[in-house]
N, C-alpha and C positions, 0 to 999 in steps of 0.2 A: 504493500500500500504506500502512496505516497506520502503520508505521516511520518514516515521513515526512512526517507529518502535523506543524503548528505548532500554538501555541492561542496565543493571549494577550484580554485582558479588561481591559475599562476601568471603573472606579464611574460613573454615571451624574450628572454636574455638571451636566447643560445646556449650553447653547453652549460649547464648545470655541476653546482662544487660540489664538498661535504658540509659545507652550510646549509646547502639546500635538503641535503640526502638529510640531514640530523636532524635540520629545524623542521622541515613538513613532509617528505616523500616516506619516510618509516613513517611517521602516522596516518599518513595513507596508505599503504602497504596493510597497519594495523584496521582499519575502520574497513577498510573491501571486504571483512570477512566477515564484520558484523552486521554490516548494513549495505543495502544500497547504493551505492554511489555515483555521483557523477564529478569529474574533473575535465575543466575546461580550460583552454589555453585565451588567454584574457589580450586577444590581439588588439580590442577599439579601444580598449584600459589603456594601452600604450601608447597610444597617440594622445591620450590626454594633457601629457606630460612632454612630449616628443612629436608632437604633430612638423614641427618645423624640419625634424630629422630624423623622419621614420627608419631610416636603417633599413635592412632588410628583412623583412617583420616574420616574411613565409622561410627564409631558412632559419631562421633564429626560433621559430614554433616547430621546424621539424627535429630539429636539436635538442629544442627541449623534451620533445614527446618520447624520443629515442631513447634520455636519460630516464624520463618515468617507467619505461619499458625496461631499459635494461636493471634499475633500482628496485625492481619487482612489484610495479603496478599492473596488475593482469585485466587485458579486456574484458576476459571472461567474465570478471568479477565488477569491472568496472567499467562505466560509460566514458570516453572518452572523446571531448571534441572539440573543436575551434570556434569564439563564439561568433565571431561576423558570418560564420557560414549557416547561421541559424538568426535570420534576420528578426523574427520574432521578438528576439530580445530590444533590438532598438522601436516596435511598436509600441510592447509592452511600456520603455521606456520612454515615449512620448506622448503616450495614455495617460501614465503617470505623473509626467510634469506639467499636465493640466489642474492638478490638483494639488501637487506638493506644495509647500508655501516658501517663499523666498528664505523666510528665516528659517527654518528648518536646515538649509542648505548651507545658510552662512554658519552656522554654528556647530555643523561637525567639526569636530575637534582637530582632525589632520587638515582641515583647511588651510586653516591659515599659517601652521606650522609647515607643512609642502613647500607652503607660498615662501618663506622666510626660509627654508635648507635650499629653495630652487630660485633663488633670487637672481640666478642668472636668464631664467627665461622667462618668457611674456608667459604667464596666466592668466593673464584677464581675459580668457574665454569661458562664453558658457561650458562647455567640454569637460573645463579643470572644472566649474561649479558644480555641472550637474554627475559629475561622475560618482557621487554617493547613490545617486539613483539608478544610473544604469548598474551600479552593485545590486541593489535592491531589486530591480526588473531581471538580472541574472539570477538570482534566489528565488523570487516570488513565482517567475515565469515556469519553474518545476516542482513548486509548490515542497520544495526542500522542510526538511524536519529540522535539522540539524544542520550547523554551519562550524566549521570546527575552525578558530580563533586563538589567537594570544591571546594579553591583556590591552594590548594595544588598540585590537582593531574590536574589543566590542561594542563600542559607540554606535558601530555602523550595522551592527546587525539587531541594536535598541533603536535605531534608524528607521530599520527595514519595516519593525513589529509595527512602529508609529506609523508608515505608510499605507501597510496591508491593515490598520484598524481603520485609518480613516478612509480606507476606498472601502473595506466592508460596510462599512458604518454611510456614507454615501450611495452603495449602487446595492446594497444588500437585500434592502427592503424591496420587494418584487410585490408585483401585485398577488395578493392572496396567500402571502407570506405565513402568514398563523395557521391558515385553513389547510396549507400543504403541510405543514410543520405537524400539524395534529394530524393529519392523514398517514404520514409516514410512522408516525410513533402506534399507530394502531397496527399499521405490519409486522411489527413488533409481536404483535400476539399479547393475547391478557397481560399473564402474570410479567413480560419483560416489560408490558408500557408501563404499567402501574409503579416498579422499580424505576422505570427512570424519569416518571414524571416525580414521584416522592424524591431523587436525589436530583434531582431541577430545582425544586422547591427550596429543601434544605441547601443549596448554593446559591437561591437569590432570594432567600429572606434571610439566610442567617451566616452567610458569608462561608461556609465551610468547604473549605480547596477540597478535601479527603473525597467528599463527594460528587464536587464536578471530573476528579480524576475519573471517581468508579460510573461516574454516567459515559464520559469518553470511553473507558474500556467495555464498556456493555456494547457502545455502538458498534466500535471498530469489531468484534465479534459477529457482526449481523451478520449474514451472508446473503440475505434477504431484500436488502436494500440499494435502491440505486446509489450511484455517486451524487446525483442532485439533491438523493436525500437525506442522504447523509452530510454535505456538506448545510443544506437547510438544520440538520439535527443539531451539527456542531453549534453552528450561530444561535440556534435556539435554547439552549442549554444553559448558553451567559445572558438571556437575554437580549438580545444583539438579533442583525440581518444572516440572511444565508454568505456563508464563510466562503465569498468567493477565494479568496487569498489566503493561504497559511500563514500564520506570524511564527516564523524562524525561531528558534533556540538556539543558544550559544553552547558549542559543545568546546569548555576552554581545554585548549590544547599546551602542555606544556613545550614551549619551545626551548633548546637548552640553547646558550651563549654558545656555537662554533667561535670557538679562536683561531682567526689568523695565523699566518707564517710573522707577522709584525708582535701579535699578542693584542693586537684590535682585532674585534669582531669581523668575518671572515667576510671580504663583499670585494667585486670586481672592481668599484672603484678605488679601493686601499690599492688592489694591485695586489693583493695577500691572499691569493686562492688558489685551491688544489681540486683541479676538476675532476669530475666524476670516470672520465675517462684518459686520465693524464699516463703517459707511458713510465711504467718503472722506475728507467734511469732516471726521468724529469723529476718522479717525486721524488727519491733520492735525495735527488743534488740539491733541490728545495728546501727540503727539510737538515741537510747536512750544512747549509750557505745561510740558516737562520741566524738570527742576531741570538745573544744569549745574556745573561748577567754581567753589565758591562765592569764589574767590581772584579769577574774571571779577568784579565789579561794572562795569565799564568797558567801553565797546568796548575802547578802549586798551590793557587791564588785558591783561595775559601768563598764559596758562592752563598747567594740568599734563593730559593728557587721558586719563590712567589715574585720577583723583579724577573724571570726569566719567561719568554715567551714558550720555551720549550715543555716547559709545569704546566701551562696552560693543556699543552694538548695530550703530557701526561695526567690531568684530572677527564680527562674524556676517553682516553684507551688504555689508561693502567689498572690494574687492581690492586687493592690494598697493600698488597706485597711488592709490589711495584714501585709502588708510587714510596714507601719507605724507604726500599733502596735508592732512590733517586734522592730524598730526603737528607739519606747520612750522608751519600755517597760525593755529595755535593757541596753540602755543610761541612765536610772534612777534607774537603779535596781531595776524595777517596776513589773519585770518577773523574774523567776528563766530560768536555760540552758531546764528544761526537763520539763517546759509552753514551752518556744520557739521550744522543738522540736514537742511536740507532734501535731501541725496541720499539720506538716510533715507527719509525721506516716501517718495520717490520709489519707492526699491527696495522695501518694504514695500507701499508700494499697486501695485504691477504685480503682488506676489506675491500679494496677497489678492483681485485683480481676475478670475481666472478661478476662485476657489474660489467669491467669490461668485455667479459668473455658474450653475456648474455647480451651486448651492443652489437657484437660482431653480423650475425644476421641481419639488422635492420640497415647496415650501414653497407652490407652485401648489396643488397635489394633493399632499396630505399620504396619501393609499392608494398612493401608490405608493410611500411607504417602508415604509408597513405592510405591503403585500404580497410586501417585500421579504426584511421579515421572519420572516412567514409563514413562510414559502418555506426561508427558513434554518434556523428551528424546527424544522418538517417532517424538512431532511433530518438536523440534528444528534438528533433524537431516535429515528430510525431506529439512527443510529450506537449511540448509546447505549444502545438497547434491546438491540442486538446483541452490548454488552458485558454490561450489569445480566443479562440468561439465564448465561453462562457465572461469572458473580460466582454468581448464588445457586445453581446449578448444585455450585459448587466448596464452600459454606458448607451446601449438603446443605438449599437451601431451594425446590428445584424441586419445585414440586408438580404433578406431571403424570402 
């Protein structure tokens, strides 16, 4: 069911690092097993920022798709696809900014802080404004359950809920609203309508969560019931219109700090990254040419290994036993910098040795990520389609 659907979306950078792999492709890899999924490659996100110097946006999204493939994102499992190829989403998106309110948009929070880290380029486009919405039209458009987030970006998917309440709350109300709303709860059969009009009641006279949960799980059990009326059921449960739009959940994700080859934070602009399919010797040399405790100049020389960049990415690939031997070994000058790095090397290139093995294929035959695709496109815009009828349906734009 669509209750349970995930989304999440990446800008299209090209090869992809261990920042990426650490910060969100293992928690995609985790979530394909549990839920539904869809991951999209966030190509008109990109211009938002870059319109002046798109780059080359279609090899930098096959690059990336190849890294989520070779990182063990499985189609199987997972919906994969591009979003401008699923034009839906900028309908949806222009639906929507009929009704959003200016200030809404001026007071996300990365607004104006974007504005101020990208002071080098012109924002003063709608584009950069409205791109919290086209976030919200990529969510709302698959009617996604789940949105899985740091702590950064939840603003935007408390964004998304306040959009999809006030279009339910505007196009909800259908003519005959109550009269279908009771019709469907009698297909229910006795003893289920009776249960869930008593837990209707107890959540809008007496406020109790416990029981609008146990009236939602009664629904979602029907198997009796259209999608119309069940989403009429949802909306009528809070009191409310029939629930065109799902309002998202934040499913927070812990993202850990990837450190750099620098000991900043691992990102193509530092210049400090170790890509997902870098050749052995490269990471090597990388990792052996890092800067380290500049208080070392000596073998001799007694190190602190929280001033070194090197500790950084032994708290991410050592184990307790590890990470103490590096600890004495360094505080005593019992180790030289390139002992302490090389079990680095080591755990790093076993970790990158089957992603690049699993790249090898797609980078043979590059149609078989297209067709992969494809294939995702296909069925998210199925999805899509099946939401934008009931959207223009509700805003009285179905012309049939």
């Amino acid at each position: 069911m669509y209750e349970t659907r995930v989304l999440s979306g990446m800008r299209p950078t090209g090869s992809l690092h261990l920042g990426h792999y650490h910060g969100v492709l293992k928690n995609w890899i985790r979530l394909q097993a549990e839920y539904p999924c869809l991951f999209f490659v966030a190509d008109w996100h990109a211009l938002t920022t870059d319109y002046e110097n798109p780059g080359d946006v279609q090899s930098s999204a096959w690059d990336m798709v190849i890294d989520w493939l070779a990182a063990g994102v499985d189609p199987g499992q997972a919906m994969l696809f591009v979003q401008s190829q699923v034009p839906e989403h900028a309908e949806l998106h222009l639906l929507l900014s009929m009704m959003a309110p200016l200030g809404w948009l001026e007071r996300v929070p990365t607004y104006k802080d974007q504005q101020e880290k990208l002071a080098d380029r012109d924002l003063a486009t709608y584009g950069f404004l409205g791109y919290p919405l086209l976030q919200s039209a990529d969510i709302l458009i698959y009617r996604a359950k789940y949105v899985p987030v740091g702590e950064d970006q939840v603003p935007h998917v408390e964004f998304t809920r306040e959009v999809a309440r006030r279009f339910n709350h505007l196009y909800g109300r259908e003519p005959g609203y109550e009269d279908k709303a009771k019709a469907a709860v009698k297909k229910m059969g006795t003893k289920k309508a009776r249960l869930l009009n008593e837990l209707r009641t107890k959540f809008l006279e007496h406020g109790e969560a416990e029981a609008l949960s146990r009236a939602q799980a009664l629904l979602e059990e029907q198997q009796n019931l259209s999608r119309g009326d069940r989403e009429r059921l949802y909306g009528w449960l809070e009191g409310g219109g029939k629930k065109i739009l799902v309002e998202p959940e934040v499913l927070l994700t812990e993202a850990p700090r990837m450190p750099g080859l620098d000991g900043q934070k691992m990102s193509k602009s530092y210049g400090n990254t170790i890509s997902l399919r870098e050749e052995p010797d490269a990471v090597a040399k990388k990792i052996k040419t890092m800067p380290t405790d500049p208080a070392r100049v000596k073998r001799t020389d007694r190190g602190t290994p929280e001033k070194c960049p090197v500790w950084a990415l032994h708290l991410v690939y050592s184990d307790a036993e590890r990470k103490q031997w590096v600890q004495k070994g360094c505080t005593t000058a019992g180790i030289g910098c390139l002992e302490c790095k090389q079990p680095v090397i080591e755990t790093i290139q076993a970790e990158l040795a089957p992603i690049r093995e699993r790249a090898q294929p797609y980078l043979d035959d590059p149609t078989l990520v297209k067709n992969i695709v494809a294939d995702g496109c296909e069925k998210a815009r199925r999805l899509a389609e099946e939401t934008m009828r009931e959207v223009r349906e509700a805003m009285g734009l179905a012309y049939t």
